[in-house]
N, C-alpha and C positions, 0 to 999 in steps of 0.2 A: 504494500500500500504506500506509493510513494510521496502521495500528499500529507502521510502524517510524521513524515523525516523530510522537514522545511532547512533544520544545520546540514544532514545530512548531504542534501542536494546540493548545498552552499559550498559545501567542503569540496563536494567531488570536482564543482569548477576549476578550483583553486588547483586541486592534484593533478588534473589534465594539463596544468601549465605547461609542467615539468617531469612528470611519470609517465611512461609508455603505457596504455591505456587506462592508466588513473591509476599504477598503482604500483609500490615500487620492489613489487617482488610477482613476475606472472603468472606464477598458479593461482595469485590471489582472484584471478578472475574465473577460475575454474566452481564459484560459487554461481553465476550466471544469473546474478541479480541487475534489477536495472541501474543503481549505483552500489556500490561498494559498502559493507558493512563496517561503517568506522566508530573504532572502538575507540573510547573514554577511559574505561579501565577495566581488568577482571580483577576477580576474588575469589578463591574457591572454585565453586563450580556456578559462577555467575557469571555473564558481560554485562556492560552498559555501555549502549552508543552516545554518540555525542547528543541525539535527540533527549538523551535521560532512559530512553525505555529500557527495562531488564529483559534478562533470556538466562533461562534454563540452558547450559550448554553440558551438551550430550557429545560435542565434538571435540573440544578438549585439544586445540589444537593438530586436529589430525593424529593425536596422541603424545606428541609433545610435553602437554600439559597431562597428559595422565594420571598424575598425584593430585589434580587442582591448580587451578594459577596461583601464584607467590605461596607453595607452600611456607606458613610462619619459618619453621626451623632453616629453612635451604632463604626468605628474605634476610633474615638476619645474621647467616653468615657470609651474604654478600655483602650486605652494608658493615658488619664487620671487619671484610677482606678490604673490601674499598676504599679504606681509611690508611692499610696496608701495604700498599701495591695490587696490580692489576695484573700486570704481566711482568715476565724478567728473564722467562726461558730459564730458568732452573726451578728445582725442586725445591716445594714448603718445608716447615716442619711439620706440616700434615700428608705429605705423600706418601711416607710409611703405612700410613693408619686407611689411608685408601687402598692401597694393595692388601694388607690385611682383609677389609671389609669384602673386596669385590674375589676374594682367592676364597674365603668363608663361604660364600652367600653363593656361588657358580661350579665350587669343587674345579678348579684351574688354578697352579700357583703361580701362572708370570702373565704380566698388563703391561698395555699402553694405552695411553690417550692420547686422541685427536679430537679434531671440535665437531664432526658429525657422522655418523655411520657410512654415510659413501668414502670417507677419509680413512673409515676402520677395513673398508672390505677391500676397496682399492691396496691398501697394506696387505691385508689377507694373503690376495691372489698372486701379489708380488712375492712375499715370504713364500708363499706355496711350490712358485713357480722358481723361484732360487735353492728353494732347499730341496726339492725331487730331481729338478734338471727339467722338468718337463714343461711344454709350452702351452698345452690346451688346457680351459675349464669346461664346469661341467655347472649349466644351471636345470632347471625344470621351466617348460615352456607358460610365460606368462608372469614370471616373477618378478619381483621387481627389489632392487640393494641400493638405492639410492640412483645417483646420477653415473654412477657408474658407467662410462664405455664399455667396459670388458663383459657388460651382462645386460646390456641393453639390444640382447638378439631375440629373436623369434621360431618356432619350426612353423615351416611352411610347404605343405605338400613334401611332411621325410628332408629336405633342406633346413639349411640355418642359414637365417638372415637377420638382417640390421632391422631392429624394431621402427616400423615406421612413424612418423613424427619429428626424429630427432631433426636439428638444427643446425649447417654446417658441419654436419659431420663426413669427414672424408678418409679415414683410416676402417680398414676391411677388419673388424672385430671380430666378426661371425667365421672368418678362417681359424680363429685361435680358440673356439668355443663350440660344446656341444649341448644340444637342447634336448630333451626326454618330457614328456608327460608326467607330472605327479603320478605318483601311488601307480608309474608303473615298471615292475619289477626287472620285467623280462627286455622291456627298452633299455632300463638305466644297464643291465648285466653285459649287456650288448655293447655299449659304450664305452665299458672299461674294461671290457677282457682283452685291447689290444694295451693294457698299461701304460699309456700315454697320458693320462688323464693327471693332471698335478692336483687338483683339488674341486672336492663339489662344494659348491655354496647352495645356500637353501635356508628358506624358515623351517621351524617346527611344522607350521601349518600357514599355508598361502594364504595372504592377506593382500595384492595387491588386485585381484582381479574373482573380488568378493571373498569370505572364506571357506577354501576346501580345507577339507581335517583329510588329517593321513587317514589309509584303513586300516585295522589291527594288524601288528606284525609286520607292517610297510618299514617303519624305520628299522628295526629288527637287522632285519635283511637289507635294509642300507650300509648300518653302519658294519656287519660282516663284508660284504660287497666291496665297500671302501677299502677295508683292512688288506683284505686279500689281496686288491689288485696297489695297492701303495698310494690309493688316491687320500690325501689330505680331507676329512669331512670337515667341514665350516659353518656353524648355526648362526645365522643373521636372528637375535630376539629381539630386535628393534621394535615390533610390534607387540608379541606376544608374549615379551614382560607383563598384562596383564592378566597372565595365566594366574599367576603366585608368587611369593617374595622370590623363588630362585626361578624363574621362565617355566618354559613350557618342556624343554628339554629334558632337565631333571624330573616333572611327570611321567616323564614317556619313559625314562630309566635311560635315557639315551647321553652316550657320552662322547663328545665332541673333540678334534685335534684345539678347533680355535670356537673361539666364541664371540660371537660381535652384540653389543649393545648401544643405541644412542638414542638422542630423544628424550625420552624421561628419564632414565639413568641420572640426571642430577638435578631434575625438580623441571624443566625448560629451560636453564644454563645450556647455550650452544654448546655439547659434549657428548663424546661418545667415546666408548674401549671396546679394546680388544684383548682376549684371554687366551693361551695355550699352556698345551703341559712342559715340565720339566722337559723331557726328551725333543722337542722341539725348539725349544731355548738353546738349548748346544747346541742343536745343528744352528740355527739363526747364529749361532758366536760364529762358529766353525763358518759359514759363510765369509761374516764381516773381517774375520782373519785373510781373507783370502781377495778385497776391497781395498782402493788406497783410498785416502781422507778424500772426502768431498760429498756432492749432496745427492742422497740415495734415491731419490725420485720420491719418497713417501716422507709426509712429517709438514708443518710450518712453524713457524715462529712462534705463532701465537696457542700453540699445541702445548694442553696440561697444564695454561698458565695456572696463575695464583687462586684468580676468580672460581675457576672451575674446579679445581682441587678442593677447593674451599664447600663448594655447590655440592660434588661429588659424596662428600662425607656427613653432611649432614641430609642428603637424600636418603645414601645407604644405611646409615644410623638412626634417623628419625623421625622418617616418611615412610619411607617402603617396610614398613612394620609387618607382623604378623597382625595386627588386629586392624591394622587401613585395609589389609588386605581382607580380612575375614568380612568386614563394612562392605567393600567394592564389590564379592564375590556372592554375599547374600544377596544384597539391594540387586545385582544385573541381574540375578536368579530370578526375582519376582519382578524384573523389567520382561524379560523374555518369555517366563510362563505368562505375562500377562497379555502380550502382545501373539503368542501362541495362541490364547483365550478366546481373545478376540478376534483372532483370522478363523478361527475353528466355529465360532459362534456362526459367521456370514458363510461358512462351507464354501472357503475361498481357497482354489489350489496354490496355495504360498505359504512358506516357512520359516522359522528361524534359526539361523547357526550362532550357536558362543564359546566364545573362547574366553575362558576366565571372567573378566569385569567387560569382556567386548561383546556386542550382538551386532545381529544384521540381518535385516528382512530381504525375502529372497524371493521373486514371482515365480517360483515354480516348487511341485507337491513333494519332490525331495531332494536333499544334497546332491551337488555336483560332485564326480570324482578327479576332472581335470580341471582348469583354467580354463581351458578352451571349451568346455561346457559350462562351464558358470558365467562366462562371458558373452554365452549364445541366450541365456535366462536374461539377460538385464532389459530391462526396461528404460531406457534416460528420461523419458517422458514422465513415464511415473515416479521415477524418482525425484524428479525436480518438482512434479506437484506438490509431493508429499511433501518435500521441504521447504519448501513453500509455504504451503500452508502452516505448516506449523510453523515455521519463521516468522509469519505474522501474528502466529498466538504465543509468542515469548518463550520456544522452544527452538534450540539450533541443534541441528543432528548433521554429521559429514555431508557434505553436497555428494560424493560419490559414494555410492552401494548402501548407501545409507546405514553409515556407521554406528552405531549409538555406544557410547563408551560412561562408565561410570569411574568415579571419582571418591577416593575417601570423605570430600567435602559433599558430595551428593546428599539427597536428601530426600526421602519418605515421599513428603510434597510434591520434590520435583517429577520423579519417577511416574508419580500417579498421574501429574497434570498432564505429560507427557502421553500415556498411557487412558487419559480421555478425551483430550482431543486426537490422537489415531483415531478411537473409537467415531469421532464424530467425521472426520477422514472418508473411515467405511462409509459412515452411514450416506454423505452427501455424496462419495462416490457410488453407490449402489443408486 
């Protein structure tokens, strides 16, 4: 309703002066509103735009925020740090107590930090591919690691190619990379039985093109698969840290060479890490032995500053609790049975998937088991209704796949408000 956002309108003039279509980062336009949702401040699990109006926020940053915005504990040990130093390119006297925390909480004894997951995985594949000797990767078709080159390929008619969309891109990626189907066995077997394969990357469970869940036993037989053939496995939990305080990984019993997190890993401080075990630690030295001084392709300046170090430990410490989680994990349970409830009342063929504190409404009567099927189920039209509509009833949920994500800060209220206007959703779409 764009006559009732009069600052709103006003601003967005203003941001056209000078922002490439109003806005200075462009997926911000991937909400496909007629101006720009311009925020005033969050809290919790709240916005305010500059008009004054509040919103339920179920999207939380595209997960980002997934503890909440300015979790207390992670605001004030920025403002603490801030008084401190910002950055300095060496190590706090809390760097220590960060590798402790994320070596505890992951079962992995060696870290780095970079400032976002494409920064973790990009290192990843590089270590992977310096310490096997081997040049290909291995993703699942439809995934997605950030901005990543090296995994921004597709299969295409048994082919790999460069995922369409990208921008100026002119290096042939899809030569150094091989593409499989999720959850399928007998593809991925086929891939790495010539031992070429330096490392697979992968979530737990695909979140980039809606969510597909492994099927029992899928990872199982991954990570045997891996072993055998010397492929390095790689858990991207960038998302599905909303499983439980340690990912989705540790549920599954699955244990990983590296581990990548970022995103909420330190409250929404731009930060991310990455984990491997002891024996891959030595071979990473045994490499750099073998390196003359200079700059290794992975890493920046502003990598593990103070800030984030800072951000880092009072997430792992004082946010990501067992009982924010056990809040997050109850409340999305009676988000999702209720919105179950409610499709089931109208004997509507559509569904819901969750993963831990995350949901996601799905126009079709059961789970996808590829990407490439769950990506044939989408609807954009109905999703942008749907978010829509509740956008105008002070409810924000992901523009894409219609994400609804819960938050420690969440609340009884929000969930329900949430959860009747869907209902009224149905009703005006029936």
């Amino acid at each position: 309703m764009v006559h009732e956002h009069p600052e709103t309108l006003r601003r967005d003039k203003a941001l056209r002066q000078h922002w490439l279509n109003g806005v200075p980062m462009h997926w911000m336009t991937d909400w496909q509103l007629p101006t720009p949702l311009i925020l005033r401040e969050a809290s919790g699990s709240t916005l305010v735009d500059v008009d004054g109006r509040s919103y339920a926020d179920f999207c939380l940053g595209d997960t980002g925020a997934m503890f909440g915005h300015s979790p207390p504990a992670v605001a004030a040990a920025l403002q603490h740090q801030a008084a401190h130093g910002l950055t300095c390119m060496l190590p706090t006297e809390q760097t220590a107590r960060v590798g402790e925390l994320l070596a505890e909480r992951f079962a992995l004894p060696f870290w780095q930090i970079t400032q976002t997951a494409t920064d973790a995985n990009r290192a990843v594949l590089r270590w992977a591919r310096a310490i096997t000797g081997r040049q290909l990767i291995l993703v699942f078709d439809g995934c997605y690691h950030g901005s990543l080159e090296d995994t921004l390929v597709r299969l295409e008619q048994g082919r790999v190619v460069t995922r369409p969309g990208q921008i100026g891109q002119v290096a042939d990626f899809a030569s150094h990379a091989r593409v499989v189907e999720f959850n399928d066995v007998t593809a991925l077997e086929a891939a790495l039985a010539d031992n070429a394969v330096a490392c697979l990357l992968a979530e737990p469970v695909m979140t980039n093109a809606g969510m597909v869940l492994p099927e029992p036993g899928f990872w199982n037989q991954v990570r045997e698969l891996c072993s055998r053939h010397g492929t390095l496995l790689a858990i991207d939990e960038t998302h599905t840290l909303s499983s439980g305080p340690r990912g989705h990984a540790q549920r599954l019993g699955l244990q990983a060479d590296f581990l990548i997190a970022g995103k909420a890993i330190a409250g929404g401080m731009p930060t991310a890490v990455y984990g491997f075990t002891a024996d891959l630690a030595r071979r990473m030295e045994r490499v750099l032995e073998t390196k003359p001084s200079g700059h290794s392709g992975m890493g920046t300046t502003l990598s593990a500053n103070a800030l984030a170090t800072a951000a880092l430990v009072a997430c792992l410490q004082d946010v990501m609790t067992d009982a924010a989680y056990a809040h997050m994990l109850s409340l999305s349970a009676t988000l999702a049975e209720g919105l179950r409830k409610r499709i089931s009342n109208r004997a509507l063929p559509w569904h819901v998937t969750s993963v831990g504190a995350r949901s996601e409404l799905v126009f079709t009567p059961t789970p996808a088991r590829t990407a490439r099927q769950s990506l044939a189920a989408a609807s954009p039209e109905l999703e942008r209704l749907l978010h829509l509509y509740l956008l105008n009833r002070g409810v924000l949920v992901t523009p894409f796949h219609n994400m609804m994500l819960v938050s420690p800060a969440t609340t009884d209220a929000q969930v329900q408000s949430l959860l009747d206007h869907f209902d009224e959703f149905l009703h005006e779409l029936s």
